[in-house]
C-alpha positions in Angstrom: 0.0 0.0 0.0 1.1 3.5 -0.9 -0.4 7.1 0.7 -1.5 8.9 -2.1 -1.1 12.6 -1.5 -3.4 15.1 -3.2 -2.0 18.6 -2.2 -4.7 19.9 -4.9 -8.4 18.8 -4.7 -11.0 20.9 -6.9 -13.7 20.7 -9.3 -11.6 21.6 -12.1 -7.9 20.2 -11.1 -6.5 17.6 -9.4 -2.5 16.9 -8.5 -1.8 13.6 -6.9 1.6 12.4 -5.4 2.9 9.1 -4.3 3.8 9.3 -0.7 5.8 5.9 1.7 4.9 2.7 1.4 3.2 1.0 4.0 4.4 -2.2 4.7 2.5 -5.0 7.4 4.7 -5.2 10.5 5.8 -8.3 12.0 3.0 -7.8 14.7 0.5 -8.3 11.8 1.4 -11.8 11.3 -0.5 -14.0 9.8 -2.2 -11.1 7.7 0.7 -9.5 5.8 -0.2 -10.7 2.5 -1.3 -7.1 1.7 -3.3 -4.3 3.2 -6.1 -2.7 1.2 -7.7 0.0 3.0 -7.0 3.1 5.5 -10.3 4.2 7.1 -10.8 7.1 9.2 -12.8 6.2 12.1 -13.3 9.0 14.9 -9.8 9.0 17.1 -8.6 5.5 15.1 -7.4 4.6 11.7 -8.4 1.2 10.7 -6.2 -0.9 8.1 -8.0 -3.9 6.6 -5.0 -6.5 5.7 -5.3 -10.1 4.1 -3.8 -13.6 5.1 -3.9 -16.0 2.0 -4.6 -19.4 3.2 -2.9 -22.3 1.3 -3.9 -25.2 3.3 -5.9 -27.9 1.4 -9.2 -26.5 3.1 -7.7 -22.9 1.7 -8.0 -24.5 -1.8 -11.3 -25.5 -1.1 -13.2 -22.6 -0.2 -11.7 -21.1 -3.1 -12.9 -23.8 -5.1 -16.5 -23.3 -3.8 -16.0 -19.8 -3.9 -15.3 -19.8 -7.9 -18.6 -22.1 -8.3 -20.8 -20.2 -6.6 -19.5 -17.1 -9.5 -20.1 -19.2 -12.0 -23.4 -20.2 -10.8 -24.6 -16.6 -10.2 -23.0 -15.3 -13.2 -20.6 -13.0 -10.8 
């Protein structure tokens, strides 16, 4: 994940910047396969990160997972 700076916000113009990368910390473990979101949330800042399981039952639920889509059309 990468802060995206936008020092200029308007109607008719916008100027974006990357800014640091974020990177999970140790503590984070076993979700540091990626973070996807920063969310304000009054005093707190929540980051949503992922674990990727690739145990036999992880293989399964993706499994079910891509027939459901299929069945739905998704």
């Amino acid at each position: 994940m990468r802060l995206l700076h936008m020092p200029v916000l308007t109607p008719e113009r916008i100027e974006t910047r990357l800014g640091a990368r974020i990177a999970a910390p140790p503590a984070f473990a076993p979700y540091v396969e990626g973070l996807h979101t920063l969310a304000a949330c009054g005093p707190f800042t929540l980051i949503d990160a992922k674990r990727v399981d690739r145990s036999g039952r992880g293989w399964l639920i993706d499994l079910a997972r891509m027939i459901r889509g299929a069945a739905t059309g998704a």
